[in-house]
Backbone as JSON Lines, residues from 0, in Angstrom:
{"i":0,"aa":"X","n":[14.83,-26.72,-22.38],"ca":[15.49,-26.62,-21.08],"c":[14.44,-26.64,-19.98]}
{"i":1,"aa":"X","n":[14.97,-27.89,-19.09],"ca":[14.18,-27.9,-17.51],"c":[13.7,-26.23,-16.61]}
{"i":2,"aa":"X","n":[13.1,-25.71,-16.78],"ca":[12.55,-24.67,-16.13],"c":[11.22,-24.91,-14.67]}
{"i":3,"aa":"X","n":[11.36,-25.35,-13.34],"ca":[10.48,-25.28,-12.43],"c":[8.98,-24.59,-13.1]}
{"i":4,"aa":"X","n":[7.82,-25.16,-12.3],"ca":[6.87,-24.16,-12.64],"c":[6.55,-23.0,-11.74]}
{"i":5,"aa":"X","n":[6.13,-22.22,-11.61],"ca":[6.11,-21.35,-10.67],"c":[5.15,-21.78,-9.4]}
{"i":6,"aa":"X","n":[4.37,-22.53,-9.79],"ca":[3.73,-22.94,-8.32],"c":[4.09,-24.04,-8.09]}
{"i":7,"aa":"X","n":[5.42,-24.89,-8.43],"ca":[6.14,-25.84,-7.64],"c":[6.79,-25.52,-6.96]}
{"i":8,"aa":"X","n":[7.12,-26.24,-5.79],"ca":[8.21,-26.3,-5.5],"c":[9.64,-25.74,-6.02]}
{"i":9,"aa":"X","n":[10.19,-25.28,-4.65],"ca":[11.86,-24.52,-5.76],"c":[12.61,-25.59,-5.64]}
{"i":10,"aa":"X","n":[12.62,-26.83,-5.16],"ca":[13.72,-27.67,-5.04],"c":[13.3,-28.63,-6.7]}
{"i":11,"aa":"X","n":[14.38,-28.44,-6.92],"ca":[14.49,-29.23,-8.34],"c":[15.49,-30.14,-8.6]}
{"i":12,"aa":"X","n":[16.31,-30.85,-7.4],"ca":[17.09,-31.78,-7.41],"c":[16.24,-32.95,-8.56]}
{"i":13,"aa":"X","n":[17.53,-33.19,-9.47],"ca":[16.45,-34.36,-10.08],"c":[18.36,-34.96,-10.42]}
{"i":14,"aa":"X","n":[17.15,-36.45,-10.71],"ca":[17.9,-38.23,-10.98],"c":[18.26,-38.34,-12.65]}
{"i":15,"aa":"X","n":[18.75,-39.1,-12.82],"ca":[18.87,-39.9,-14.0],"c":[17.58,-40.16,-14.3]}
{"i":16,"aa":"X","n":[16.61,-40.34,-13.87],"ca":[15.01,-40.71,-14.37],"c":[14.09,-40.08,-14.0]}
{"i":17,"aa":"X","n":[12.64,-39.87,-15.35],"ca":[11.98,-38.55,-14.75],"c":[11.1,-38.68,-13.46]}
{"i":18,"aa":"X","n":[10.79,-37.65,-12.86],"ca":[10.07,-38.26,-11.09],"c":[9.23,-37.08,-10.86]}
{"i":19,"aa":"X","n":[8.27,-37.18,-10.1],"ca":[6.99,-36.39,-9.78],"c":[7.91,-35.93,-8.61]}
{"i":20,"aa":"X","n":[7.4,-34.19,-8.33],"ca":[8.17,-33.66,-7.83],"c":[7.85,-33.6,-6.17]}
{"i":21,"aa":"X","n":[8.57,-33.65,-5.58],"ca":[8.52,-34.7,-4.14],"c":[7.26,-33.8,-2.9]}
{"i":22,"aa":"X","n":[7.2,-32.91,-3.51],"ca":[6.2,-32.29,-1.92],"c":[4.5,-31.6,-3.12]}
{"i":23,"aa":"X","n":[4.73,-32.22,-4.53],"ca":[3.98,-32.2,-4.98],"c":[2.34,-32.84,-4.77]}
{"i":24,"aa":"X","n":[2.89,-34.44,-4.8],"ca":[1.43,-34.97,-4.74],"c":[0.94,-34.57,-3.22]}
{"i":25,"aa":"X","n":[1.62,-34.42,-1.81],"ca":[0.74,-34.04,-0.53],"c":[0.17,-32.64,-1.03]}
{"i":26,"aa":"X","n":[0.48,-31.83,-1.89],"ca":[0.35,-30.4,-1.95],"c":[-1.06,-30.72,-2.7]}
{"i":27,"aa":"X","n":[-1.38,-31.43,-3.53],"ca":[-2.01,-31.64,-4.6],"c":[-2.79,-33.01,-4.56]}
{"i":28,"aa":"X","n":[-3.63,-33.79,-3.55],"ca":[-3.92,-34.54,-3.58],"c":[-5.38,-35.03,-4.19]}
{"i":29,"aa":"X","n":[-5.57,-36.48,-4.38],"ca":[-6.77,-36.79,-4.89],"c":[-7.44,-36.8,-4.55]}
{"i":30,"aa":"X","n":[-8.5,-36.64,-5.08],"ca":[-10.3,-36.38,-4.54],"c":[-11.2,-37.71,-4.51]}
{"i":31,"aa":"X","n":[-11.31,-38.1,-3.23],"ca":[-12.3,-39.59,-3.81],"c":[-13.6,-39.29,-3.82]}
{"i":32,"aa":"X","n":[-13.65,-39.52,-5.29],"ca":[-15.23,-39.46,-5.54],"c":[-15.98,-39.99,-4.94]}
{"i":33,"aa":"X","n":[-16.74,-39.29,-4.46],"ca":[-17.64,-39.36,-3.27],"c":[-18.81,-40.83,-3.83]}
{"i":34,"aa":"X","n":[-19.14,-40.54,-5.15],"ca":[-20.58,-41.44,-5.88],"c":[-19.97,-42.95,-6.27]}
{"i":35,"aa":"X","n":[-18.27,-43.05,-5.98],"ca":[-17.74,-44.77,-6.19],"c":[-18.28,-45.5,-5.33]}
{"i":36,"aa":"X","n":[-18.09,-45.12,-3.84],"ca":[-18.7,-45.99,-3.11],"c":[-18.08,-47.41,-2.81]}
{"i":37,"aa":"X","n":[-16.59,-47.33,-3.47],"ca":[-15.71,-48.61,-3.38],"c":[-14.52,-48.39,-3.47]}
{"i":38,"aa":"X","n":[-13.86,-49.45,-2.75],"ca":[-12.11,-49.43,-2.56],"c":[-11.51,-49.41,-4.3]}
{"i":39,"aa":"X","n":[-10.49,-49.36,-4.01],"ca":[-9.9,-49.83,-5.52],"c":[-8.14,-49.21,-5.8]}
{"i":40,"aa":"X","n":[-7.3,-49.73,-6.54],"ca":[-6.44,-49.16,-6.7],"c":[-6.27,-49.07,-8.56]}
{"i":41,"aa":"X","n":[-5.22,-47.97,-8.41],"ca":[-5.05,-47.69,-9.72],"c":[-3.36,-47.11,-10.16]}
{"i":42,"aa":"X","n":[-2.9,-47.24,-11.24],"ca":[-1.14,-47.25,-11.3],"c":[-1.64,-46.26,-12.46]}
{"i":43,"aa":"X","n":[-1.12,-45.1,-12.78],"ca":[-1.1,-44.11,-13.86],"c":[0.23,-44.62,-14.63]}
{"i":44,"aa":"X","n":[0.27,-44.18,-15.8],"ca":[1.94,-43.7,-16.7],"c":[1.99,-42.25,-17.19]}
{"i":45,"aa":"X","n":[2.39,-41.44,-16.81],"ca":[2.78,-40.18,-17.12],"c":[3.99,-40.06,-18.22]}
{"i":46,"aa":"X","n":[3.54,-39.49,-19.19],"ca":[4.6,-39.08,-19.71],"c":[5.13,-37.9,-19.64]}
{"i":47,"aa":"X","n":[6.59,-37.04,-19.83],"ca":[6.92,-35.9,-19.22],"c":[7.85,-35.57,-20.58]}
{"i":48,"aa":"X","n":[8.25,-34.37,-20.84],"ca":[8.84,-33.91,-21.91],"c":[9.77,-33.23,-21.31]}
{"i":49,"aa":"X","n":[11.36,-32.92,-21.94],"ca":[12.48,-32.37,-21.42],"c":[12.04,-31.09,-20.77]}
{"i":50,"aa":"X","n":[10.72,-30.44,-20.73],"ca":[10.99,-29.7,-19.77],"c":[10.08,-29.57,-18.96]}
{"i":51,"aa":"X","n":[10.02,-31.07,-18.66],"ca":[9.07,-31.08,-17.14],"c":[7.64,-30.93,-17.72]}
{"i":52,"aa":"X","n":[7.19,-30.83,-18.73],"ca":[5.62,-30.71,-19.0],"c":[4.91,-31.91,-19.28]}
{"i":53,"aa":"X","n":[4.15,-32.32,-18.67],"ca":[3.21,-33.87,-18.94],"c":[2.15,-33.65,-20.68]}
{"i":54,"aa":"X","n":[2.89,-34.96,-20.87],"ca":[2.77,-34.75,-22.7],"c":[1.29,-35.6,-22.91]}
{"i":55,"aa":"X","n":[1.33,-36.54,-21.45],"ca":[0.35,-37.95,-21.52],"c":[-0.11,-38.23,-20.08]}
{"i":56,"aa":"X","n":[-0.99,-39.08,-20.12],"ca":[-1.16,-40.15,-18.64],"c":[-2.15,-41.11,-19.34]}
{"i":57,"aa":"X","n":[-1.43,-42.25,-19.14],"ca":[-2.55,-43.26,-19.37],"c":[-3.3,-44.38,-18.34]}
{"i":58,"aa":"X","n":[-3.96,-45.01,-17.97],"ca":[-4.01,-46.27,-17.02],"c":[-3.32,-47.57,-17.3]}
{"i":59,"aa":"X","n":[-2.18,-47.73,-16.42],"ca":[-1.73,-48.92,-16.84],"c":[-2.25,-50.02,-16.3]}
{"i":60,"aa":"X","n":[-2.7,-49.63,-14.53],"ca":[-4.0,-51.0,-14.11],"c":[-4.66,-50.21,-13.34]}
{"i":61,"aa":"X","n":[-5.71,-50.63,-13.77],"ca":[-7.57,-50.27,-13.15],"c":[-8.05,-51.28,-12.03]}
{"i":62,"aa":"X","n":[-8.98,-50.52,-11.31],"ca":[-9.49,-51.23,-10.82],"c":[-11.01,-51.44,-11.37]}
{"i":63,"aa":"X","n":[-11.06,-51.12,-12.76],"ca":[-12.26,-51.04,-13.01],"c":[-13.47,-50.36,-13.04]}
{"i":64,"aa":"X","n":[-13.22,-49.2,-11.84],"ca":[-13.97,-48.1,-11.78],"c":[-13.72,-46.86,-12.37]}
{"i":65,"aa":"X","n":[-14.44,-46.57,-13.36],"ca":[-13.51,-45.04,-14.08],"c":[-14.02,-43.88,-12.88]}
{"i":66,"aa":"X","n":[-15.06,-44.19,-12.19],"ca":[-14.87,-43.03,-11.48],"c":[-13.46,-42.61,-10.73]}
{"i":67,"aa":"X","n":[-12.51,-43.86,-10.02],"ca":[-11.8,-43.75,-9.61],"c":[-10.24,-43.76,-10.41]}
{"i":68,"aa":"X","n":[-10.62,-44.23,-11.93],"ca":[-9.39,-43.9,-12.96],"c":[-9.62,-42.25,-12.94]}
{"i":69,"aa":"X","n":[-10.66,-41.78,-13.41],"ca":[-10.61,-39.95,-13.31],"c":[-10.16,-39.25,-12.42]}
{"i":70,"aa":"X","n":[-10.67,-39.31,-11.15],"ca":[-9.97,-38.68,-10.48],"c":[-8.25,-39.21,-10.0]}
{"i":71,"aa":"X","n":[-8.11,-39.95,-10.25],"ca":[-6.18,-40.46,-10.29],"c":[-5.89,-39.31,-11.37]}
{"i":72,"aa":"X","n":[-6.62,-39.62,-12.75],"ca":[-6.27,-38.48,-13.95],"c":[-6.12,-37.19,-13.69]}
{"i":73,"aa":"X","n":[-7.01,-36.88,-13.08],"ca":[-7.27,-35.52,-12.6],"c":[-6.08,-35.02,-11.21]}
{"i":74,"aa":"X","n":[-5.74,-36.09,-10.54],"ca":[-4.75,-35.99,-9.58],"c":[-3.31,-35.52,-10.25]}
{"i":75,"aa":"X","n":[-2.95,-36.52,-11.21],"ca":[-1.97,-36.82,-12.21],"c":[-1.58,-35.02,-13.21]}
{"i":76,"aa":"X","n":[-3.06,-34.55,-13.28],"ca":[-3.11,-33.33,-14.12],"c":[-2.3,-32.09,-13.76]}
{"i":77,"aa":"X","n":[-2.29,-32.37,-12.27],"ca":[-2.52,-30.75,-11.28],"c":[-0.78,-30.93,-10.84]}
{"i":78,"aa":"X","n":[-0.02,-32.08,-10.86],"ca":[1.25,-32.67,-10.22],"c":[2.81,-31.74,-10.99]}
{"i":79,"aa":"X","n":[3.44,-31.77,-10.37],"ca":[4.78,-30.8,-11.14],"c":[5.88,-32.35,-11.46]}
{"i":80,"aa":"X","n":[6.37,-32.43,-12.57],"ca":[7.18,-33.36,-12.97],"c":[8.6,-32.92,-13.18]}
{"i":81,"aa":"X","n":[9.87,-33.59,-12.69],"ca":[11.07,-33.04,-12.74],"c":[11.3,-34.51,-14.32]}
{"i":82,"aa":"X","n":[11.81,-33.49,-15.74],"ca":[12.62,-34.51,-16.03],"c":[14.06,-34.76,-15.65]}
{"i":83,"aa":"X","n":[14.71,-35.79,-16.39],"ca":[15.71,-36.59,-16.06],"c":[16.86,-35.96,-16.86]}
{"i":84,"aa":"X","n":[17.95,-35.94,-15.89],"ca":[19.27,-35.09,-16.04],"c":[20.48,-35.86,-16.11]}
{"i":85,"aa":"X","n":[20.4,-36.11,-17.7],"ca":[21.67,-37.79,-17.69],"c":[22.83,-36.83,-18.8]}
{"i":86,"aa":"X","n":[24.24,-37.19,-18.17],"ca":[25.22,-36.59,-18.87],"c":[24.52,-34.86,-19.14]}
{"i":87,"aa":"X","n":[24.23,-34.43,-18.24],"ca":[24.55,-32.64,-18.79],"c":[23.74,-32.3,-19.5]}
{"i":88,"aa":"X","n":[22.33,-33.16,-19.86],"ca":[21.14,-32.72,-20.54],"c":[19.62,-33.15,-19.79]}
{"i":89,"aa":"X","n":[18.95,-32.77,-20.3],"ca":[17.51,-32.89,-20.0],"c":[16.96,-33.93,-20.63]}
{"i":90,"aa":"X","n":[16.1,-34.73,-20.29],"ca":[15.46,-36.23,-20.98],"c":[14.14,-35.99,-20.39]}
{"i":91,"aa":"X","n":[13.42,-36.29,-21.4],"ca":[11.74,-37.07,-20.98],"c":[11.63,-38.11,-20.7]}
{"i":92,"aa":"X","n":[10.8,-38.77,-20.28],"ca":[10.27,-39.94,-19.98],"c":[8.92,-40.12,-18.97]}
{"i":93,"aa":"X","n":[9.06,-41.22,-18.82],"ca":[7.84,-42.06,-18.56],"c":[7.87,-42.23,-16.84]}
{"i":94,"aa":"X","n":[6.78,-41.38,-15.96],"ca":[6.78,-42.3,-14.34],"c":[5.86,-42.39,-14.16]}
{"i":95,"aa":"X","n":[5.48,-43.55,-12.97],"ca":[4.56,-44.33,-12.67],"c":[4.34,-43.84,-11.09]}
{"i":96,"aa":"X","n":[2.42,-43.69,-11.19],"ca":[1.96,-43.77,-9.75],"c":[1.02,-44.59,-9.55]}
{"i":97,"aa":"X","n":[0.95,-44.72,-8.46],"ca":[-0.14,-45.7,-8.12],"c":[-0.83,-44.71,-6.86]}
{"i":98,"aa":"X","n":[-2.48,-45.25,-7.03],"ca":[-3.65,-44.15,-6.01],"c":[-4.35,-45.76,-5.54]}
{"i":99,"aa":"X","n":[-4.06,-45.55,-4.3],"ca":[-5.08,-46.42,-3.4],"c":[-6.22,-45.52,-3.24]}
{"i":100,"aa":"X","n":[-7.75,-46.1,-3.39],"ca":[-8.57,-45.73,-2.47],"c":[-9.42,-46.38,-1.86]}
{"i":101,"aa":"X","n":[-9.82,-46.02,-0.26],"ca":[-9.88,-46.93,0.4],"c":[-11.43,-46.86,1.19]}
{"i":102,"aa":"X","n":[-12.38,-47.38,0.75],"ca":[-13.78,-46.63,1.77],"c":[-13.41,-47.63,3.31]}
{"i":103,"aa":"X","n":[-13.53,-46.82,4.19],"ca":[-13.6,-47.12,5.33],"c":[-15.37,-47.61,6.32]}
{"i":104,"aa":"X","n":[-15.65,-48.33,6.61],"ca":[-17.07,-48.68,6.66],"c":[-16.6,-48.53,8.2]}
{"i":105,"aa":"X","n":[-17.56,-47.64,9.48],"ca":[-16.99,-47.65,10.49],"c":[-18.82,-48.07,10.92]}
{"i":106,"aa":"X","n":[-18.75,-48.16,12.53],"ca":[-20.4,-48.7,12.94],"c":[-21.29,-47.16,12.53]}
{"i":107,"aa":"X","n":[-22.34,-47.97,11.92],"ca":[-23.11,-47.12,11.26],"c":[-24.13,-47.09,12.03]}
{"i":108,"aa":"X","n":[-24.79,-45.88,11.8],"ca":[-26.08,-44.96,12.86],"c":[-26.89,-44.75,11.59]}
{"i":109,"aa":"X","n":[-28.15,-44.48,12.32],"ca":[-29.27,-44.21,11.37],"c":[-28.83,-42.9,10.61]}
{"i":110,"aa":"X","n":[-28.83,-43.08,9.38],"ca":[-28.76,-41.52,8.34],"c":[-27.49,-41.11,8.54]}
{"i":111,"aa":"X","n":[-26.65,-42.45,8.78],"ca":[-24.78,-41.98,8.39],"c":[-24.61,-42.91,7.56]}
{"i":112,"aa":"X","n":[-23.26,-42.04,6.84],"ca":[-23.03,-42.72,5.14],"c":[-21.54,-43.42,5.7]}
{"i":113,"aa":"X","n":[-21.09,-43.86,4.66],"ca":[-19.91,-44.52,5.22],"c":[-18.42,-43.4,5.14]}
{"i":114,"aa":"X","n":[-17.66,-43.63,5.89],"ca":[-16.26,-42.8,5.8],"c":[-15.1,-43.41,4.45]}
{"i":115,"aa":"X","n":[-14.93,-42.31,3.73],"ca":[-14.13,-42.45,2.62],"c":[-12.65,-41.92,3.32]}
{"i":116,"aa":"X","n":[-11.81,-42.66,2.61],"ca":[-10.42,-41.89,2.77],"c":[-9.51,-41.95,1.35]}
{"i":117,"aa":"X","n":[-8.6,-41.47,1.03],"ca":[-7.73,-41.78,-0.19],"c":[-6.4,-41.74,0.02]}
């Protein structure tokens, strides 16, 4: 049985399909590794078990940089998952995110690094 975690969110409205829980990822956001030094995007697969607990995450597309697959992972780790509430029961399954990150190169001064954002 679906049970909230205690440091989610109390709203637990959930769909027919399982979904990352909505004021989760701003609460909980990713860290851009500072040592990538490059843009890149990345799509996770989470897997979630009838009661909301992440069983998995895998990379479904890379951008090639594991620095920036880890920390998506590590984003993915910390996130509260609602499963899916079809006919009067609880279901696991499978949702998908995607992490842009984006280095921002603004006019550079002697002994300034460039601006990261995520």
């Amino acid at each position: 049985t679906f049970t909230p975690r205690a440091d989610c969110s109390v709203f637990t409205e959930r769909g027919d399909s399982v979904s990352i829980e909505p004021t989760t990822r701003a609460a909980r956001q990713v860290v851009f590794p500072v040592r990538a030094r490059e843009s890149g995007m990345v799509r996770l697969q989470m897997q979630v078990d009838t009661g909301g607990r992440l069983l998995d995450v895998r990379v479904v597309q890379s951008s090639g940089n594991a620095l920036l697959e880890a920390a998506a992972m590590d984003a993915a780790q910390e996130w509260c998952y609602l499963p899916a509430h079809r006919n009067g029961r609880d279901e696991g399954g499978a949702v998908e995110a995607v992490f842009r990150f984006n280095v921002i190169r603004g006019a550079k001064r002697d002994n300034e690094s460039p601006k990261q954002t995520h």
